[in-house]
C-alpha positions as YAML, in Angstrom:
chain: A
units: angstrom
residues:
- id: 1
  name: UNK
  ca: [-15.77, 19.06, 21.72]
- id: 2
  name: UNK
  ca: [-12.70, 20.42, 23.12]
- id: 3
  name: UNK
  ca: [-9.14, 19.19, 21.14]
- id: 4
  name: UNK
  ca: [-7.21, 21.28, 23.69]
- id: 5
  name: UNK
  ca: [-6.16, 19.17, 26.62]
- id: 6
  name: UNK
  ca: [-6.36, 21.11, 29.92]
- id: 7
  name: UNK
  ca: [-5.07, 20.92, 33.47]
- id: 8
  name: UNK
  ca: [-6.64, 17.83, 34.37]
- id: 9
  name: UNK
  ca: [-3.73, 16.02, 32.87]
- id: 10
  name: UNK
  ca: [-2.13, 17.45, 35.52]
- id: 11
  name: UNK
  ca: [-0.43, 14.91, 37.44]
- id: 12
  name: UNK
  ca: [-0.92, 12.14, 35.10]
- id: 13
  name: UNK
  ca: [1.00, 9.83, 34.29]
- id: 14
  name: UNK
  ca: [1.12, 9.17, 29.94]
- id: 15
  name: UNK
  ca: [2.70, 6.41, 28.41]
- id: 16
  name: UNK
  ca: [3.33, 6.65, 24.40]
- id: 17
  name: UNK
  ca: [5.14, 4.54, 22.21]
- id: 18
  name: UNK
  ca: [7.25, 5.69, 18.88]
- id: 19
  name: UNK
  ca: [7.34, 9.19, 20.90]
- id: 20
  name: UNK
  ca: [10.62, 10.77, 19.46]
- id: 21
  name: UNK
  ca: [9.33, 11.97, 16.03]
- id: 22
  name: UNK
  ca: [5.83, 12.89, 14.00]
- id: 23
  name: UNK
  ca: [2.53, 12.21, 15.41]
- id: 24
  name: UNK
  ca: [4.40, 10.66, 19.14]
- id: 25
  name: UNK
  ca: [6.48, 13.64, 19.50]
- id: 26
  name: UNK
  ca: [3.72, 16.11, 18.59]
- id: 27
  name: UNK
  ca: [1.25, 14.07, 21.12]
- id: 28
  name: UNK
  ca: [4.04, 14.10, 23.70]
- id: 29
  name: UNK
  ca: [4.39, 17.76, 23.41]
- id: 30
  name: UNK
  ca: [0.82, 19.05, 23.80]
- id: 31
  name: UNK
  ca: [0.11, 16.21, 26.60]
- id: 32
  name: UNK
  ca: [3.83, 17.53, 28.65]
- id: 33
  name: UNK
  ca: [2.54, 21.41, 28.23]
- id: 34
  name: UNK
  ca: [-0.98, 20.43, 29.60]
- id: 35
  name: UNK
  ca: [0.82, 18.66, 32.93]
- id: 36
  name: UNK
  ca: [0.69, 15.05, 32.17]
- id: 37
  name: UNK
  ca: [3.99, 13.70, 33.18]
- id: 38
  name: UNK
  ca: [5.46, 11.12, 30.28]
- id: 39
  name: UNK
  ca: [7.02, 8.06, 29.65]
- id: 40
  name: UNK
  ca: [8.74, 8.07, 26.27]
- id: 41
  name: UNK
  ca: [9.32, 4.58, 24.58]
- id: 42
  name: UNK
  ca: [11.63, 4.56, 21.62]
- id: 43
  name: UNK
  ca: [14.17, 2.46, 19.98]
- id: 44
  name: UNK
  ca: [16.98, 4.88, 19.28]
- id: 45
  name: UNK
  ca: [19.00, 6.40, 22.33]
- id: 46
  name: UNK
  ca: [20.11, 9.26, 20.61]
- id: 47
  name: UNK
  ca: [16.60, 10.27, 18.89]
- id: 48
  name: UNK
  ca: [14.89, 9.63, 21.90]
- id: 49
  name: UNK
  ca: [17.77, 11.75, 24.52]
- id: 50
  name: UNK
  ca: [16.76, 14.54, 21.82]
- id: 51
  name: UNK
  ca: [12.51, 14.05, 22.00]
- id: 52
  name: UNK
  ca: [13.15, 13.91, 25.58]
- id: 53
  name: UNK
  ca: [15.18, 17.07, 25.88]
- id: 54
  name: UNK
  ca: [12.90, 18.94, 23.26]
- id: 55
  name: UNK
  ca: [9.99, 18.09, 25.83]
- id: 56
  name: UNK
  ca: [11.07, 18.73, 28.65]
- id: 57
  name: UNK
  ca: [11.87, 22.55, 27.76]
- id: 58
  name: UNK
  ca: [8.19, 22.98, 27.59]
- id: 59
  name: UNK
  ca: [7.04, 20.26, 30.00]
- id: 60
  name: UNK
  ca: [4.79, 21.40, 33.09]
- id: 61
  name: UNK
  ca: [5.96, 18.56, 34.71]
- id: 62
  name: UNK
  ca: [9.42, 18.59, 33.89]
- id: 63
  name: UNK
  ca: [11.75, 16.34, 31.69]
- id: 64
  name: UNK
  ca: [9.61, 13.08, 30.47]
- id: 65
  name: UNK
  ca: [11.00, 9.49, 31.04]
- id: 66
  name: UNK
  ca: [13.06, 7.86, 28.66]
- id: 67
  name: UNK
  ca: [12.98, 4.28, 28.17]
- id: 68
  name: UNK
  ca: [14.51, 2.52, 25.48]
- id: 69
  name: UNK
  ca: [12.42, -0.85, 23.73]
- id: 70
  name: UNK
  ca: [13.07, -2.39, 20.19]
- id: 71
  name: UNK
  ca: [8.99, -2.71, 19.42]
- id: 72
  name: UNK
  ca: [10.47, -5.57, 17.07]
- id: 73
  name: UNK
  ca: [11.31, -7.62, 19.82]
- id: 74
  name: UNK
  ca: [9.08, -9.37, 22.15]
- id: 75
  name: UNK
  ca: [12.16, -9.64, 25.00]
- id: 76
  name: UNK
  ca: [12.39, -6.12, 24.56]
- id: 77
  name: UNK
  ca: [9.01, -4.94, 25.19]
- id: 78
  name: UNK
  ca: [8.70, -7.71, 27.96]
- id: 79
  name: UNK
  ca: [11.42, -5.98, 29.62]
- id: 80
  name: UNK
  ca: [10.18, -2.52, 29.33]
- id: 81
  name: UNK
  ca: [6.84, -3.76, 30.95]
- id: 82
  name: UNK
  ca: [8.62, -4.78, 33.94]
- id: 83
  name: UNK
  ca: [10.41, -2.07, 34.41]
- id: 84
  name: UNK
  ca: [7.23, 0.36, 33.87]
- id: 85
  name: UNK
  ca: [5.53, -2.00, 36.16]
- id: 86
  name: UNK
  ca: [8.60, -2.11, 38.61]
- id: 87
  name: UNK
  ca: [8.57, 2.09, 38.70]
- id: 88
  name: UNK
  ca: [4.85, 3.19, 38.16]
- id: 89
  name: UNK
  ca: [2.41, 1.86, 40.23]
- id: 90
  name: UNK
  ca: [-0.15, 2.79, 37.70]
- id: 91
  name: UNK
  ca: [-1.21, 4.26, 34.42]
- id: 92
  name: UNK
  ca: [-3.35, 6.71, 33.47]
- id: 93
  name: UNK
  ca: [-2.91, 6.90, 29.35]
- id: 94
  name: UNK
  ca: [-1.29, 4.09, 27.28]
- id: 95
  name: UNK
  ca: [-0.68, 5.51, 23.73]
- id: 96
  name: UNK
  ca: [0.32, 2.73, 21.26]
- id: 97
  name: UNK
  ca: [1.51, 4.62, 18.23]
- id: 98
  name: UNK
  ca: [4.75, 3.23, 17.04]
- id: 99
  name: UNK
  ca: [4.33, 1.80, 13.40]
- id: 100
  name: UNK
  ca: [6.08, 1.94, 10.31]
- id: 101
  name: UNK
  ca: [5.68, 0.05, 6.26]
- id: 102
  name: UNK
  ca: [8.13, -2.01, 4.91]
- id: 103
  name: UNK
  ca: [9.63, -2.75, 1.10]
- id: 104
  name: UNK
  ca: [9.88, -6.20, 1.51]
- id: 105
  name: UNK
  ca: [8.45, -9.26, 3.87]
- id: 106
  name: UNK
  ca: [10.78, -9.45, 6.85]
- id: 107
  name: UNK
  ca: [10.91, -11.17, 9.78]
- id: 108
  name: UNK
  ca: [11.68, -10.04, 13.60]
- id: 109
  name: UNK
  ca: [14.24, -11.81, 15.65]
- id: 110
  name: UNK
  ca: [10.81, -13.87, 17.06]
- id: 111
  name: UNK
  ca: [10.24, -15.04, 13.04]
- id: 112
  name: UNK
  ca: [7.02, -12.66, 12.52]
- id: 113
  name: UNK
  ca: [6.85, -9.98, 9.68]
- id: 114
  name: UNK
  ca: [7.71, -6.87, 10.62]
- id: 115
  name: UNK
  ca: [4.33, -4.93, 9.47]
- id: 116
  name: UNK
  ca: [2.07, -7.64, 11.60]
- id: 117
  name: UNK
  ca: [4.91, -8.01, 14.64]
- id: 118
  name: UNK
  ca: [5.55, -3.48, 15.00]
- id: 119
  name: UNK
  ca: [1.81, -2.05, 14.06]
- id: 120
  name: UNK
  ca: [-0.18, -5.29, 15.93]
- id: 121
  name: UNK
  ca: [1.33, -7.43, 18.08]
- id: 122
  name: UNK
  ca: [3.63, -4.75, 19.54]
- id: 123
  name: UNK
  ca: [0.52, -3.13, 20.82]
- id: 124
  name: UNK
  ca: [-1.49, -6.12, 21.92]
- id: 125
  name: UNK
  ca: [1.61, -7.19, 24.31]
- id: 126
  name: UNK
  ca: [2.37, -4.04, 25.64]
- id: 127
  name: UNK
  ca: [-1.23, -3.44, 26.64]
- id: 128
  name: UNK
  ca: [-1.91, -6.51, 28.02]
- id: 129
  name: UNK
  ca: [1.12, -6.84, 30.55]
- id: 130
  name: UNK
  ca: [0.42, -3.01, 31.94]
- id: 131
  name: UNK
  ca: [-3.48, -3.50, 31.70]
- id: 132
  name: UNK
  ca: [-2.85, -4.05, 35.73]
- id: 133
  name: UNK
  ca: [-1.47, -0.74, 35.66]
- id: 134
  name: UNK
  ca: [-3.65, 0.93, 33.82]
- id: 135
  name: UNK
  ca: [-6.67, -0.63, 35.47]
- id: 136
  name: UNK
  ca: [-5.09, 0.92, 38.85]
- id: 137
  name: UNK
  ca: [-5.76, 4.63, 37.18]
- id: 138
  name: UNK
  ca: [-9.07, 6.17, 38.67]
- id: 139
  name: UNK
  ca: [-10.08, 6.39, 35.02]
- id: 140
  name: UNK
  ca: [-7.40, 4.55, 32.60]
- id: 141
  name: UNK
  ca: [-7.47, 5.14, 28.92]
- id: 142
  name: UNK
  ca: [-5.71, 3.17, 26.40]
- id: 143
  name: UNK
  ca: [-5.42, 4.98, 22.62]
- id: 144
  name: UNK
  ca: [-4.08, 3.18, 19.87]
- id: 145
  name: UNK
  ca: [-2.95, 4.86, 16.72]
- id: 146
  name: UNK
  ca: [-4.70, 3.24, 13.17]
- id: 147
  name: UNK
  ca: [-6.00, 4.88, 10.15]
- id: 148
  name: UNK
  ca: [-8.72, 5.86, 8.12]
- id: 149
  name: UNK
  ca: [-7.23, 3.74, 5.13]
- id: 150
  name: UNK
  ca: [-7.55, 0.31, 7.06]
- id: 151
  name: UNK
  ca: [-8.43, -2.95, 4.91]
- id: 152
  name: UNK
  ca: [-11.80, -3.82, 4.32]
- id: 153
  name: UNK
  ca: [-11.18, -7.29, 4.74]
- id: 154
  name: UNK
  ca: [-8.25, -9.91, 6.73]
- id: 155
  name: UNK
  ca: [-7.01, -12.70, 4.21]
- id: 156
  name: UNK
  ca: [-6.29, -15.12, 7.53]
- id: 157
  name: UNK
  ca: [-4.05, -16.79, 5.52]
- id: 158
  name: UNK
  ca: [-1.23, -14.07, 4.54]
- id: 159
  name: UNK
  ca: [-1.89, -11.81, 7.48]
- id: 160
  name: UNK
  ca: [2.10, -12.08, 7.65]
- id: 161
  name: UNK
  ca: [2.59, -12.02, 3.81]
- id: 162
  name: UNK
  ca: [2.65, -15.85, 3.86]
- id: 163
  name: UNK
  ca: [1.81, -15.39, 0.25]
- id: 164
  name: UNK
  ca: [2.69, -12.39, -1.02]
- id: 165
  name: UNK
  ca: [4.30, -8.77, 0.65]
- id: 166
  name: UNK
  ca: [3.15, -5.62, -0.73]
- id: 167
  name: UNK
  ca: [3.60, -2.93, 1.76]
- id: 168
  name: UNK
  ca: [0.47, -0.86, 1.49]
- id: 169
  name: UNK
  ca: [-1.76, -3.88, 1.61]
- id: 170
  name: UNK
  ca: [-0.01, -5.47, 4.61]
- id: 171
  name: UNK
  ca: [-0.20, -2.00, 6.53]
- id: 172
  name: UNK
  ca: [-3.43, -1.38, 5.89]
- id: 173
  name: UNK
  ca: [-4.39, -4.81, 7.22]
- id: 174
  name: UNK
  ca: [-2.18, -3.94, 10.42]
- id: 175
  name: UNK
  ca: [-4.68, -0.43, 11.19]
- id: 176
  name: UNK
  ca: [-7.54, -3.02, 10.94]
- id: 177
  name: UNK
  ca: [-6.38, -5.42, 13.14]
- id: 178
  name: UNK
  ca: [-5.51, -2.15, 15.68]
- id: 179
  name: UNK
  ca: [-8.81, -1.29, 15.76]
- id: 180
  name: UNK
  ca: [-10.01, -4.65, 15.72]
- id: 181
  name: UNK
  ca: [-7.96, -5.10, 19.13]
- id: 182
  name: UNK
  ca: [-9.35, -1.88, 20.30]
- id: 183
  name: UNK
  ca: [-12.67, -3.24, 19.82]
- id: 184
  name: UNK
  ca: [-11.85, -6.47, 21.30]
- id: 185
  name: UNK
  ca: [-10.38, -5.32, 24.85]
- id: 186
  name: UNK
  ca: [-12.86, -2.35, 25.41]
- id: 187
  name: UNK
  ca: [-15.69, -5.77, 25.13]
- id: 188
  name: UNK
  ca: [-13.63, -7.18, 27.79]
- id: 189
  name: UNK
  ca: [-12.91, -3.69, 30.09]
- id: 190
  name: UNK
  ca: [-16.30, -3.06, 29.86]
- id: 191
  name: UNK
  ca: [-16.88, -3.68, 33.86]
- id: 192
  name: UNK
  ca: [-14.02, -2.01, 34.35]
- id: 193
  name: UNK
  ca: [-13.10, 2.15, 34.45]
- id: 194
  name: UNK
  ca: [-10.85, 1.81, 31.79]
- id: 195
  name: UNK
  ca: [-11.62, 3.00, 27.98]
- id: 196
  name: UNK
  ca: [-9.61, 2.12, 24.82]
- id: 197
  name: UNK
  ca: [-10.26, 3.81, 21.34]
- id: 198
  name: UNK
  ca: [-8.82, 3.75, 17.92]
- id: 199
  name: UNK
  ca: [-7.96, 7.23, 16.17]
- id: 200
  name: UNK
  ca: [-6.45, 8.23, 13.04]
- id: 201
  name: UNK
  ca: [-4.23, 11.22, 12.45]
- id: 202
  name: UNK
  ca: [-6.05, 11.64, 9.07]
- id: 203
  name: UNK
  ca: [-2.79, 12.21, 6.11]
- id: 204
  name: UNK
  ca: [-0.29, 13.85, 7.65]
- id: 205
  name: UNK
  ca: [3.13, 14.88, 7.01]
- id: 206
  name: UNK
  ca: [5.65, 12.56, 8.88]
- id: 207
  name: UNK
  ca: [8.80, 10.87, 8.51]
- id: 208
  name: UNK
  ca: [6.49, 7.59, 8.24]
- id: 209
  name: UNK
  ca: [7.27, 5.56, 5.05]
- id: 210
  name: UNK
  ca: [10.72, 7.09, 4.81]
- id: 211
  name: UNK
  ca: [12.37, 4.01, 5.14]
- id: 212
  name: UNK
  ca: [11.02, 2.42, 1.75]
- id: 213
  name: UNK
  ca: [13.49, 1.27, -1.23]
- id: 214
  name: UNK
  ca: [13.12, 0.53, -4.75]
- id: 215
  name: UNK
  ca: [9.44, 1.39, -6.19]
- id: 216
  name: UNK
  ca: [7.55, 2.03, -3.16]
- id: 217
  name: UNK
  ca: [10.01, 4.86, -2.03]
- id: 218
  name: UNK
  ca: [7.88, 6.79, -4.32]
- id: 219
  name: UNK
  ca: [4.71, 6.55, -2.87]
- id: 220
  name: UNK
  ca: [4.86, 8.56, 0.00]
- id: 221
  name: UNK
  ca: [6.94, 11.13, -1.35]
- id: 222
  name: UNK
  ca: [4.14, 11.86, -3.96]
- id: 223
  name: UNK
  ca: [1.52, 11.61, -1.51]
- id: 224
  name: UNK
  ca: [3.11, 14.13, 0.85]
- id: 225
  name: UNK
  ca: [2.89, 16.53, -1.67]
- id: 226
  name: UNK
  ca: [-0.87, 16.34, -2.20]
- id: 227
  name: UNK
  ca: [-2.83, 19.41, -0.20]
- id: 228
  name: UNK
  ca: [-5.02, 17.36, 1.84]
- id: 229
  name: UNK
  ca: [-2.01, 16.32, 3.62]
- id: 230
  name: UNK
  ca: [-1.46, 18.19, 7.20]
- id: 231
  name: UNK
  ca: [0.73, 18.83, 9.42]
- id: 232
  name: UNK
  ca: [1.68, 16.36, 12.29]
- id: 233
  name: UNK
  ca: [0.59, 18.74, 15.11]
- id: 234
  name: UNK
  ca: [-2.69, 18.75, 13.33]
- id: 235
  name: UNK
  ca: [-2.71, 15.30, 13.30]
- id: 236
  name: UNK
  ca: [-1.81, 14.22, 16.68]
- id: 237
  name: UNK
  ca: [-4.93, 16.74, 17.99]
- id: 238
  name: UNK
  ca: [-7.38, 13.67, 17.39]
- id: 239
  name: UNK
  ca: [-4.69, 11.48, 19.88]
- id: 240
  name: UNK
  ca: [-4.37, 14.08, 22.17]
- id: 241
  name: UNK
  ca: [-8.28, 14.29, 21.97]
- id: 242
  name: UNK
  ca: [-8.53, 10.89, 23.15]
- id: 243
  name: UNK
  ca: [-6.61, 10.63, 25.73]
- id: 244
  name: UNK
  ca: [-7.27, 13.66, 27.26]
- id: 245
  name: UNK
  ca: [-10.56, 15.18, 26.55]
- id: 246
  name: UNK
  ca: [-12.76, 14.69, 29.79]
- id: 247
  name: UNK
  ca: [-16.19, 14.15, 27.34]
- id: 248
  name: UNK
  ca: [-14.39, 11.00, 26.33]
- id: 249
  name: UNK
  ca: [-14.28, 10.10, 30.40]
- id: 250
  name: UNK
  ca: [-16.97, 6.83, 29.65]
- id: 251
  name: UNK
  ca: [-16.92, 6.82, 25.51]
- id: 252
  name: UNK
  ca: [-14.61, 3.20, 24.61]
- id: 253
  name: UNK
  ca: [-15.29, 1.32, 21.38]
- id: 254
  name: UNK
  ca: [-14.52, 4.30, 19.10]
- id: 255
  name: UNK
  ca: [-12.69, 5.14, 16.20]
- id: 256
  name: UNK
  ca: [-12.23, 9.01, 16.19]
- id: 257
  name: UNK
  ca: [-10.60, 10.86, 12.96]
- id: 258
  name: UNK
  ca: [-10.81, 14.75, 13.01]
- id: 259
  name: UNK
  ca: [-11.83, 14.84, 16.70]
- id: 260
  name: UNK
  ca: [-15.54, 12.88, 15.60]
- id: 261
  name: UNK
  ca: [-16.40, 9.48, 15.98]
- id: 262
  name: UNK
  ca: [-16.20, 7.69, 12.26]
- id: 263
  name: UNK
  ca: [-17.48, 4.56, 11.42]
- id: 264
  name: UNK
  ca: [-14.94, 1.91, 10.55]
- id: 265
  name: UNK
  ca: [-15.15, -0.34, 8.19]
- id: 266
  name: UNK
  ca: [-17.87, -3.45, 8.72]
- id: 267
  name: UNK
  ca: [-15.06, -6.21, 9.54]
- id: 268
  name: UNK
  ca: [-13.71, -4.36, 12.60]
- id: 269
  name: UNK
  ca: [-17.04, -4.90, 14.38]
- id: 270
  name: UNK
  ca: [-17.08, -8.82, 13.88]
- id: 271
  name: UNK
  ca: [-16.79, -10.16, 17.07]
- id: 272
  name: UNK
  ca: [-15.82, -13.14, 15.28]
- id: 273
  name: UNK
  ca: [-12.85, -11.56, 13.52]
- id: 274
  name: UNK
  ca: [-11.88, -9.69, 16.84]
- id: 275
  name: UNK
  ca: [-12.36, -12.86, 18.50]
- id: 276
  name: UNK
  ca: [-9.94, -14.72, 15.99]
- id: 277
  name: UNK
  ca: [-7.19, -12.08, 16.30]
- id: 278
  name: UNK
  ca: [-7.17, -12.50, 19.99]
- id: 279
  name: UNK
  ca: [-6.45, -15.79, 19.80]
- id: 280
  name: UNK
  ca: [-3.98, -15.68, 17.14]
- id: 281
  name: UNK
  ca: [-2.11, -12.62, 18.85]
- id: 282
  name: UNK
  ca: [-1.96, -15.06, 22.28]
- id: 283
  name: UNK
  ca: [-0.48, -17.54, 20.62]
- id: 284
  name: UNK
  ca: [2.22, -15.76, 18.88]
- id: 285
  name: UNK
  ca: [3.14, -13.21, 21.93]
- id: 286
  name: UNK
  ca: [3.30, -16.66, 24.45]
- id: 287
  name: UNK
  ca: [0.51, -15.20, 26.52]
- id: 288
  name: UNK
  ca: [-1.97, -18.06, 25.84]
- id: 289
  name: UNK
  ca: [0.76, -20.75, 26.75]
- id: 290
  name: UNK
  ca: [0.91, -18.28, 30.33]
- id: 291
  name: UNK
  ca: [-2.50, -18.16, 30.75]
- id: 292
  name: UNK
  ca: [-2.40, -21.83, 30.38]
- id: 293
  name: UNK
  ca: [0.41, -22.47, 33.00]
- id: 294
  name: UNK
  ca: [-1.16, -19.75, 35.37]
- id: 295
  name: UNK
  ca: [-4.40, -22.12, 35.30]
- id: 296
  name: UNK
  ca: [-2.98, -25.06, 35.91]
- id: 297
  name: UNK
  ca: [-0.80, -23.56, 39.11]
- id: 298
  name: UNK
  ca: [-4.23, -22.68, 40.48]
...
């Protein structure tokens, strides 16, 4: 299995989120030398002007798009939809990998915590209002970012730290539910030419966890120091494997670590579960009270 992408990304079109540092800008890099041209989605102008600028110097295609989205806010990514939808009339790669860990429970500006509402939901609306465009690519891929340390199990009733916050737990939770959604939608593409797999950079050494105060600052600064910790071009090969390998042109379902399928963990293949989440994720994003309102219209 090839982890290099080649010129078959030539002339597509690659949208990744969180793009402007670690295992985005790294995935943005190798995906703008092999041709594809890309859509950058990041919070911060001035980070993302610079990811932009560092791409495009060794971009086949030229210098990527830069659009600016708080992943926090549902308003935010509902507006960088329509504009992606308003300029691109389709997609070819939609990389969800914006995520991040948090201290202490907070809420978004919509009232959700900010592990569930950045590493979950984010990803679940964004893919679901450019599905149309993705579906329009001869052979659409969607890749979402997770991890190998995902939680063995969902407590339904603090997925949002109802109960309790403690940051590793709550993140860990958030990688299942991404590959729980991963699972979910590629069940419901299946008639369809487009793929979606989950993929996990393995430890690498990012700016991720930076952010954390008191106690848990600790934790990844220890961790980063332990060999088996990479580097994040090593660990954006596996994302750049997925959405650009051409073995992977009919494979959707997976979870890929180290360029080779790995089995997840038993609760991210309950369709129950993934059904559950769905629901849930509808609900809290406004898309089921849509759906609803586009039915009755009809």
């Amino acid at each position: 299995m090839s982890t290099t992408p080649t010129r078959a990304m030539r002339g597509k079109t690659v949208l990744i989120t969180g793009a402007n540092s670690g295992i985005g800008l790294e995935t943005a890099r190798s995906l703008a030398r092999a041709g594809a041209h890309l859509i950058l989605v990041c919070r911060d102008q001035a980070r993302g002007a610079a990811a932009r600028d560092d791409i495009g110097a060794h971009s086949a295609d030229g210098t990527p798009d830069l659009l600016l989205a708080d992943l926090f806010s549902q308003a935010d990514i509902r507006g960088v939809a329509a504009n992606i939808s308003d300029r691109y009339d389709h997609l070819d790669v939609l990389v969800n990998n914006a995520g991040g860990v948090f201290s202490q429970r907070e809420l978004t500006a919509d009232g959700i915590e900010k592990t569930f509402a950045l590493n979950h939901l984010a990803s679940f609306l964004l893919t679901n209002l450019l599905l149309d465009l993705v579906k329009a690519a001869p052979q659409g891929r969607i890749v979402t970012v997770s991890s190998e340390i995902h939680a063995g199990n969902l407590d339904w009733d603090n997925l949002q730290s109802e109960k309790r916050h403690k940051f590793l737990k709550a993140y860990k939770a958030a990688k299942t539910e991404n590959i729980l959604f991963t699972n979910e939608i590629a069940r419901r593409l299946r008639s369809t030419k487009v793929t979606a797999n989950a993929v996990s950079p393995g430890p690498s050494r990012t700016g991720f966890g930076d952010n954390l105060t008191g106690a848990a600052a600790a934790f990844p600064k220890i961790m980063k120091k332990m060999p088996f910790f990479h580097s994040a071009e090593r660990g954006s090969q596996v994302v750049v494997y997925a959405a650009a390998d051409p073995e992977l042109a009919d494979v959707t379902g997976e979870f890929f670590m180290n360029c080779k399928p790995r089995k997840s963990k038993p609760i991210t293949h309950s369709q129950e579960a993934a059904s559950r989440l769905w629901r849930l994720s509808e609900q809290l994003t406004g898309l089921a009270a849509e759906s609803d309102a586009s039915v009755t219209r009809m």
